[in-house]
C-alpha positions in Angstrom: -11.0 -192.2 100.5 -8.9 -195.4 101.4 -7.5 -197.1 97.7 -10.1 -200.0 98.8 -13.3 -197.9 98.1 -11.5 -196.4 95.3 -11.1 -200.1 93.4 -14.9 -200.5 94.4 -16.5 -197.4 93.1 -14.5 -197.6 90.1 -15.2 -201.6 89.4 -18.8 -200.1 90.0 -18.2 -197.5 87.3 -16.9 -199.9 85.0 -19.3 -202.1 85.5 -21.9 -199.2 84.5 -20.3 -198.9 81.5 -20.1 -202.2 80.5 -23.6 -202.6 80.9 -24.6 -199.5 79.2 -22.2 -200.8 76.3 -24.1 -204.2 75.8 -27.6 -202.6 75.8 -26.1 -200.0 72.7 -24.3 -203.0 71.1 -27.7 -205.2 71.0 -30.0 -202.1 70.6 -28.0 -201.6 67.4 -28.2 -205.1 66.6 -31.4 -205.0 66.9 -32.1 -201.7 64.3 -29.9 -203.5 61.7 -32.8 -206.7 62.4 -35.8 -204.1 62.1 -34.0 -202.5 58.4 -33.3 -205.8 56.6 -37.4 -206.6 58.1 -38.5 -203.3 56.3 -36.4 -204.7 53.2 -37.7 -208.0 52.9 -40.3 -209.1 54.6 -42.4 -206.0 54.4 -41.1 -204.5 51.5 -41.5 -200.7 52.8 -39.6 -198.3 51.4 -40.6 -195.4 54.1 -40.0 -197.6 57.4 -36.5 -198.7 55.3 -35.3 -195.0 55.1 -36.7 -194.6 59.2 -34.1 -196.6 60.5 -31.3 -194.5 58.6 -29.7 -190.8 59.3 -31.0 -188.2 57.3 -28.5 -188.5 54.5 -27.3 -192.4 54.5 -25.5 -194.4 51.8 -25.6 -197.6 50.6 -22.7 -199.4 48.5 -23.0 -203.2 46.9 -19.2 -203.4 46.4 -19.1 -206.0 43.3 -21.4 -204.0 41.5 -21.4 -200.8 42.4 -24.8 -200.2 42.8 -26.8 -198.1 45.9 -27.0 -194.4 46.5 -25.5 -191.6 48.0 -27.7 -189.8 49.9 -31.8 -189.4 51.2 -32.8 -189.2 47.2 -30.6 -191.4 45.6 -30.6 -194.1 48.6 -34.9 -193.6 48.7 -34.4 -194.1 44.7 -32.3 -197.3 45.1 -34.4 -198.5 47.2 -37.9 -198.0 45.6 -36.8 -198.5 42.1 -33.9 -201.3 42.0 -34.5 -203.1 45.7 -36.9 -202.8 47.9 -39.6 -205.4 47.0 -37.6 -206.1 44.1 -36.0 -210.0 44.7 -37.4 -213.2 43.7 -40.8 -214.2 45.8 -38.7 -217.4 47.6 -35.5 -215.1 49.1 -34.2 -215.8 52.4 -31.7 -215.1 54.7 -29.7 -216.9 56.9 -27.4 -215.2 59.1 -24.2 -217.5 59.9 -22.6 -214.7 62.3 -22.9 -211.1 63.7 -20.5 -208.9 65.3 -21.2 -205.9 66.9 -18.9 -203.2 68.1 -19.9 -199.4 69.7 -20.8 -198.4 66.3 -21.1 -201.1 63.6 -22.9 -204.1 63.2 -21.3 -206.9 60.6 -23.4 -209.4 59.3 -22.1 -212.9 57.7 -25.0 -214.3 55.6 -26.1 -216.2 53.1 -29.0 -214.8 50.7 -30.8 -217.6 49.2 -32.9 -217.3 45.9 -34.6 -218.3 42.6 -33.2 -216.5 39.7 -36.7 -215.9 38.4 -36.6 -212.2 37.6 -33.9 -209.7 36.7 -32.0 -208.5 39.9 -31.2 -205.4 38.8 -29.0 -204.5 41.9 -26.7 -207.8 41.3 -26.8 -208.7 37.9 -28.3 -205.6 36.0 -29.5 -206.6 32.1 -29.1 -210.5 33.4 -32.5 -211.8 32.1 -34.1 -214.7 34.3 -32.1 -218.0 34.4 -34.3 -219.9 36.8 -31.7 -221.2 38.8 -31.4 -221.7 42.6 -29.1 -219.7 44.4 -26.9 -219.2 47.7 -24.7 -216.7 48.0 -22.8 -215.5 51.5 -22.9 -212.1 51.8 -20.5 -209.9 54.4 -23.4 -206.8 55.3 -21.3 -203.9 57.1 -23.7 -201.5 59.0 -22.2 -198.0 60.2 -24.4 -196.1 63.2 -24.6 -193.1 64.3 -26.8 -192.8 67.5 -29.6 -195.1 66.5 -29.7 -194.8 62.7 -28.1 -196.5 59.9 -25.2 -193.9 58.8 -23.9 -196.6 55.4 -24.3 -200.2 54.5 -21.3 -201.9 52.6 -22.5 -205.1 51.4 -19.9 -207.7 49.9 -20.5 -210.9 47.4 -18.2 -213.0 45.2 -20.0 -212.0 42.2 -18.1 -215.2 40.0 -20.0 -217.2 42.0 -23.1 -215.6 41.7 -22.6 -215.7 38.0 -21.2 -219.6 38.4 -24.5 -220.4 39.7 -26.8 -218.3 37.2 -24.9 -220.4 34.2 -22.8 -217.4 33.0 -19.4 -218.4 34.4 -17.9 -221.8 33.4 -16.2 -223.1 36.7 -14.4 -226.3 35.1 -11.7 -223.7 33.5 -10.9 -221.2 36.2 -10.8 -221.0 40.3 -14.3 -220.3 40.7 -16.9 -221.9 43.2 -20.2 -221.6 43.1 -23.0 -222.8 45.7 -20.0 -225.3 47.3 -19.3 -221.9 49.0 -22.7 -221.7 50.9 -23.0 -225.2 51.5 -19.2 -225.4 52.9 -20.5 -222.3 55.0 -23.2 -223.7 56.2 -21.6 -226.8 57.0 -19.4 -225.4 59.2 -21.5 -222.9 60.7 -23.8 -226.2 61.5 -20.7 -227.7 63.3 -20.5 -224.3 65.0 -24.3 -223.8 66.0 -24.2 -220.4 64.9 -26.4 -219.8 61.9 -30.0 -217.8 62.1 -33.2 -217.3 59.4 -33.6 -214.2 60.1 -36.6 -213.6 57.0 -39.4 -215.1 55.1 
């Protein structure tokens, strides 16, 4: 074979797999779309635990909260999440990145503190304040399913904004981080509602 039809057939190949690539990267994209759906707009438990492997887990980082596991992860869900956040939640999505087996998701969750949020703020009765807090949402795959989610807030804001940090006397922001977020993410063009 002459080295020219060599450099074609593999530039073909390449190609092949570049393509193949892009469909996995926004297939999983489009799972990770179809969970945080089941999670908040429809509120179903069952369809949640669909898109995930057979023994998934899911870790809030600040506050340790999730499962580990079908049970505990169907627990978590059904008992402390799922259908669980104020009626007026929403979530915009400021960025995504998606590699061969991981989808990260910047976003900011936007609520009314009008009920206890037992996955955030467990024993926090209801403040009635407004809150936006960015969130960093790590999704692991394996094939198609959800293997873990790691999800990441600054939980001083959070409480900053609920009343129950005082920001005048330490390095603390509160909803100037989503707005300075969104702000920039405005300049940018990049931000999506992706619920409600």
């Amino acid at each position: 074979m002459s080295n020219r039809k060599h450099k074609n057939k593999k530039k073909k190949s390449n190609q092949k797999t570049k393509n193949y690539n892009n469909k996995k990267r926004s297939g999983l994209g489009a799972i990770f779309d179809k969970h945080i759906k089941c999670e908040f707009e429809d509120r179903d438990v069952d369809a949640t635990m669909k898109t995930m492997v057979k023994e998934p887990y899911v870790h809030h980082v600040p506050a340790l909260t999730g499962g580990v596991g079908y049970d505990q992860v169907y627990n978590f869900y059904k008992t402390h999440f799922v259908g669980k956040m104020p009626d007026d939640t929403k979530i915009e999505r400021i960025s995504r990145t998606v590699g061969k087996d991981q989808v990260v998701d910047e976003l900011i969750l936007k609520f009314t503190h009008d009920r206890e949020i037992e996955y955030m703020i467990p024993g926090i009765p209801p403040t009635g304040k407004y809150v936006e807090l960015p969130h960093v949402v790590v999704m692991k795959f394996v094939g198609t399913k959800i293997a873990h989610e790691h999800i990441y807030w600054d939980q001083a804001s959070l409480l900053a904004q609920i009343g129950l940090w005082d920001t005048n006397s330490l390095p603390v922001k509160g909803i100037e981080q989503s707005r300075k977020l969104q702000e920039l993410a405005d300049q940018n063009k990049t931000k999506t509602v992706i619920s409600k």
